[in-house]
N, C-alpha and C positions, 0 to 999 in steps of 0.2 A: 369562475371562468370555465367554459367546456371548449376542451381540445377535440379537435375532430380529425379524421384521415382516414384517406384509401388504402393507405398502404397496410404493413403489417406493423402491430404494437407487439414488438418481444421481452422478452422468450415465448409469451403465451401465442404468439401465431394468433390473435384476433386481426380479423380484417372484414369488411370496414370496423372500425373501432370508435366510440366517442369515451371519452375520459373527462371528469368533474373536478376542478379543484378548490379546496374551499379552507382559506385559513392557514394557508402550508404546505395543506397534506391532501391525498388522492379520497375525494368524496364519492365516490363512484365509478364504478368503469361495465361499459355492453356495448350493445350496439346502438349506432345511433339513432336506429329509429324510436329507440326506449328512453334516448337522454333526455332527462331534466331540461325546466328551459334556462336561459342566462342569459342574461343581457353581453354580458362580452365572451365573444365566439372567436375560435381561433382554427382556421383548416389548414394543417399541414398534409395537405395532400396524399400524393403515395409515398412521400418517404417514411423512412426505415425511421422508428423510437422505440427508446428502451430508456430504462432508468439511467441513469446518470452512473459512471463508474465508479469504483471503491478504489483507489491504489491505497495498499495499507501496509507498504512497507516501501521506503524511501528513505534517503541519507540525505539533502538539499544544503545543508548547511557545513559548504565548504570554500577552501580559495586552493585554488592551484591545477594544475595539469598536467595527467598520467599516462596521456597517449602514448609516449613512447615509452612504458611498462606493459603496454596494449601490446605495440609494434614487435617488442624482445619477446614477448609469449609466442605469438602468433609464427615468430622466427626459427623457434626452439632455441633462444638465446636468452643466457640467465641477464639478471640486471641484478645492478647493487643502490642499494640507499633508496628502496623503493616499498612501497606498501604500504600501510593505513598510517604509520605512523612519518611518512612523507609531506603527504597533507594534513595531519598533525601541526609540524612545524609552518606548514603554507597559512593555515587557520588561524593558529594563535599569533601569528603575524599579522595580518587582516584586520583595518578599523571595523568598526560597526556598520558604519556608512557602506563599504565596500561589501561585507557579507549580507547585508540585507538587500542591497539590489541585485547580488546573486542570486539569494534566496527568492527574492520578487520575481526574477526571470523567469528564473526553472516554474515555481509554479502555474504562473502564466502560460507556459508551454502547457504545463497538466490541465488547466481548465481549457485553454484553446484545441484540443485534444477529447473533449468529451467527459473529465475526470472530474465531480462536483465537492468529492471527500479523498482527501490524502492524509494519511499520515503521516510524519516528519522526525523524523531519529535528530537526535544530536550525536555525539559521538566523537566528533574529530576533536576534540577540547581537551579531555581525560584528562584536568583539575577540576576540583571544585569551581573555582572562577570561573574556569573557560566555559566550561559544564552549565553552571548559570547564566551567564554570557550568552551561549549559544540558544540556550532556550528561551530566553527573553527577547531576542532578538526573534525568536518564531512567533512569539505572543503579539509580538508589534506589527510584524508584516500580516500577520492574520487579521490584525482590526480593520487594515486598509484591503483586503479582499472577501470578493463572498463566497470562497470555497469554505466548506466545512472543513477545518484543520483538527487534526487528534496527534497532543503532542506525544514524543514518547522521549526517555530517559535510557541513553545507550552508552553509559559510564564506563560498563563494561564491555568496550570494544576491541582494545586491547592494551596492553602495558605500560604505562610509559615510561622511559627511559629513566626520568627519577626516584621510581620505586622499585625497590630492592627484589620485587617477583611476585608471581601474580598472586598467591597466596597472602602476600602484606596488602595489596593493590586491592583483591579484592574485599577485606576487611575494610579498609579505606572507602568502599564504594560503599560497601551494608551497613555501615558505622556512622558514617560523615555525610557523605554526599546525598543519598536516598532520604534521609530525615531532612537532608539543608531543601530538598528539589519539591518533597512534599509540603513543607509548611511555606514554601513558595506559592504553594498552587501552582505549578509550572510544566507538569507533565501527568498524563492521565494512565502513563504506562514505564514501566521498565524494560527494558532488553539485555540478554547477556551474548555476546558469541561464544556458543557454551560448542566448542569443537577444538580438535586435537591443535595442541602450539597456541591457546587462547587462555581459555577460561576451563576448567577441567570439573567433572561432577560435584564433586566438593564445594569450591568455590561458588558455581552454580546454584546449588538449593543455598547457602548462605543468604544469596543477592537476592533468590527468588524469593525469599522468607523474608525476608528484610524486606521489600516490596510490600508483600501481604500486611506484614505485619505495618506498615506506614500507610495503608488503604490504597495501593495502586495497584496494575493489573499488571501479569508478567505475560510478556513475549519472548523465546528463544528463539535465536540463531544453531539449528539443531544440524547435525547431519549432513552436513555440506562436506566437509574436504574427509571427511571418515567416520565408519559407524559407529558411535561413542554409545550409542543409547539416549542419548540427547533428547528423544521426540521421548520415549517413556518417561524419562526426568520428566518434563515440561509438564504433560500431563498428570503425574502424580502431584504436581506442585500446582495443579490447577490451570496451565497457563491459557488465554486465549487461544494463543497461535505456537506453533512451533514453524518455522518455514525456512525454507531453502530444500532440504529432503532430499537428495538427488543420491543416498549413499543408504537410504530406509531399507531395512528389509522387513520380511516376511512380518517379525512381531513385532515391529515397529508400525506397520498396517495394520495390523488387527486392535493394539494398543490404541492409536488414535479414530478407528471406526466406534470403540465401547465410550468410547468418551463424549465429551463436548468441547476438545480441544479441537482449536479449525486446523488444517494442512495448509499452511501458505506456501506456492510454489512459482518459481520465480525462474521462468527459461530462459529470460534474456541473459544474467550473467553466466549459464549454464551453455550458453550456446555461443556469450564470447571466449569462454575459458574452455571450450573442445571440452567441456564434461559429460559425466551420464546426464540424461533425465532424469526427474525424480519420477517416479513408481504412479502418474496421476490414473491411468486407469486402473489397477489394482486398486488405490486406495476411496473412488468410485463405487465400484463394482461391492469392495468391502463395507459400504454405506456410510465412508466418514465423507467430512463435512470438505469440501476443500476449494480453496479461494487462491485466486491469480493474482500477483502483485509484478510492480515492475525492479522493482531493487534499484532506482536510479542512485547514482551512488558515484564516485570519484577516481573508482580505480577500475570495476569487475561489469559495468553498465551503465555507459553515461548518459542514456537517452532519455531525457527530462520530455513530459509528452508521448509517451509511448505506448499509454494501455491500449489502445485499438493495435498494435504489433502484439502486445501480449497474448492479448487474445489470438489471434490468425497463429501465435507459434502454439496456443494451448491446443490448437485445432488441428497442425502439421506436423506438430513436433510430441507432445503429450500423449497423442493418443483419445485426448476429449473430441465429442461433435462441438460444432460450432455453439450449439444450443448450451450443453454443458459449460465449456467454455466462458460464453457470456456472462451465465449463470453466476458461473468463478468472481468474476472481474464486477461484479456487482452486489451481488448477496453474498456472496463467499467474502469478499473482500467487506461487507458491514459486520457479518458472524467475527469476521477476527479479531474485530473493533469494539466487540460487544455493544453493534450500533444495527440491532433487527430491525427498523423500521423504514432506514437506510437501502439502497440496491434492489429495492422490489419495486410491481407497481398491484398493490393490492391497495383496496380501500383500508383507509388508517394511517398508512406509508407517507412516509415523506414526498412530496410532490417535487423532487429533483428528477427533469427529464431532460432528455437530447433525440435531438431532429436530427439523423445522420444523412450524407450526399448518397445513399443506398437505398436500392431497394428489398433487400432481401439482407439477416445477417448474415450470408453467407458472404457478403463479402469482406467480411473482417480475417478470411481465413486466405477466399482471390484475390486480395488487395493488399493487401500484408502491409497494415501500419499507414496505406493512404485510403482509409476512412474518415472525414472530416465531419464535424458539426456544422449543422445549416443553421441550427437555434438549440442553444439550452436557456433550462428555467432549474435556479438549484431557491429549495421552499414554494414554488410556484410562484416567486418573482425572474421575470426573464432578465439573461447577462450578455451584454452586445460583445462584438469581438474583441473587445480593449479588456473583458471583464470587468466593465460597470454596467449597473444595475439599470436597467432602459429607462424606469423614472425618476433616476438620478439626473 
């Protein structure tokens, strides 16, 4: 198949551009007057294409409603009986039936949104059951879509109320739970919220070792509500991603530029929760690696479909160009995933692209969040607006 267009093919700013795909994946990309020939031809005119986005941190699988936790924040008014462990109770109450067509929704918003790869925490379960439960329940709704799903394993999310402290809780999770999830096959990653009133360093390289050592790949919850050191942890522990970041300092930046631990940074709940930013051009500038996600989630950022807003705040709010930005939200976000072939469009690359109602990306930065897709193709098969595959 050769893709053609007037417009610009981003981030590389080629214009006119012809693009080859052949098998999946991107078989060539110049100008058109140099394309290969192909019997089926496709001109998307001047709009705006860029690979397909990365959101690689998300919470999707839950039941219940925290607005008005939103509402008491935004008042300076405390609330009670509120917070992760709310919807805890709201989840483990939840048939199957009911959390899988939550989870169907929200992703749907992600693909209809431009997003062709998400990653999916469990977390709100924090039993073993629940825990399995929840993740199989992501295995299932994945078979019926073509988004590329990467599960992750978020045991340690936070305590629950029938364990005695996080200390025993997290034994529980490197002991029990992380051997039960991997001989599952059921998640390709672990997460800890390794920050103050959670999971504390200690506990952290336990779970993070326990990981390794059962063949999964660790992600941290680093550095969010205070500077624990959490991004140096992550990394000395190998981790993909540490993200959230909004509390990093100085050698916390320099720690994750000597590395190949990505920066995930996440401003939507950073900017419902009146927090800092996290450090994105410093940790830029320092030449680490760093990818945009949306943290959709239950309590801190509920906007399921919102990488095109991620981006516009990595652009207003961050501190990134628009260029970098994108960059984030699609190669940044495969790097976290330890999925390189993922968020580019180089020859080799996955052939996941979107045709955006733009012409220029600058306006994912003047549009803030009303960027729409005209056409995606996630593997170089195209997904109509319902998210079925068009020769389905």
């Amino acid at each position: 198949m050769l893709l053609t267009g007037t417009g610009r093919l981003a981030p590389a700013g080629l214009s006119p551009w012809a693009l080859v795909v052949r098998d999946g994946r991107i078989g060539w990309i110049g100008a058109p007057r140099d394309a290969p020939a192909d019997d089926e031809r496709v001109d998307l005119g001047g709009a705006l294409v860029t690979p397909g986005l990365v959101d690689s941190h998300t919470h999707p699988v839950f039941a219940g409603d925290r607005s008005d936790e939103a509402a008491s924040r935004l008042e300076g008014q405390p609330y009670t009986d509120g917070g992760i462990l709310r919807t805890v109770r709201a989840t483990r109450a939840a048939d199957d039936a009911s959390l899988e067509a939550l989870l169907e929704a929200r992703l749907r918003s992600a693909l209809a949104a431009g997003t062709t790869t998400v990653e999916c925490k469990s977390g709100y379960g924090l039993s073993l059951d629940e825990e399995l439960r929840h993740l199989r329940i992501i295995e299932r709704v994945a078979e019926r879509l073509p988004l590329r799903i990467i599960p992750t394993f978020l045991g340690a999310h936070a305590v629950p109320p029938e364990h005695a402290g996080m200390a025993e809780y997290a034994a529980h999770v490197a002991d029990d739970m992380i051997p039960a999830v991997a001989s599952a096959g059921l998640a390709s990653f672990v997460d800890v919220f390794a920050d103050a009133g959670f999971f504390d360093a200690g506990a952290t390289e336990r779970i993070g070792r326990a990981a390794t050592a059962a063949g999964l790949g660790l992600r941290l919850h680093a550095d969010q509500l205070e500077l624990t050191g959490a991004a140096q942890l992550g990394v000395g522990l190998g981790a993909a991603s540490v993200d959230h970041l909004e509390q990093l300092d100085a050698e916390g930046v320099a720690a994750l530029a000597g590395s190949s631990t990505v920066a995930t940074l996440l401003p939507g709940p950073a900017t419902v929760l009146r927090d800092r930013m996290p450090p994105a051009r410093a940790l830029l500038d320092a030449g680490a690696t760093v990818a945009l996600a949306s943290d959709a989630n239950a309590g801190t950022f509920g906007a399921f479909g919102a990488m095109p807003l991620v981006i516009g705040l990595g652009a207003t709010r961050l501190g990134m160009t628009v260029t970098e930005a994108l960059v984030a939200a699609a190669r940044g976000g495969a790097r976290a995933l330890r999925r390189p072939d993922l968020g580019v469009l180089e020859v080799g690359g996955a052939a996941d692209l979107v045709a955006w109602d733009a012409d220029h990306e600058g306006a994912f930065a003047l549009r803030l969040g009303n960027v729409r897709p005209l056409r995606t193709w996630i593997g170089g098969v195209e997904i109509d607006a319902s998210g079925r595959t068009m020769d389905a």
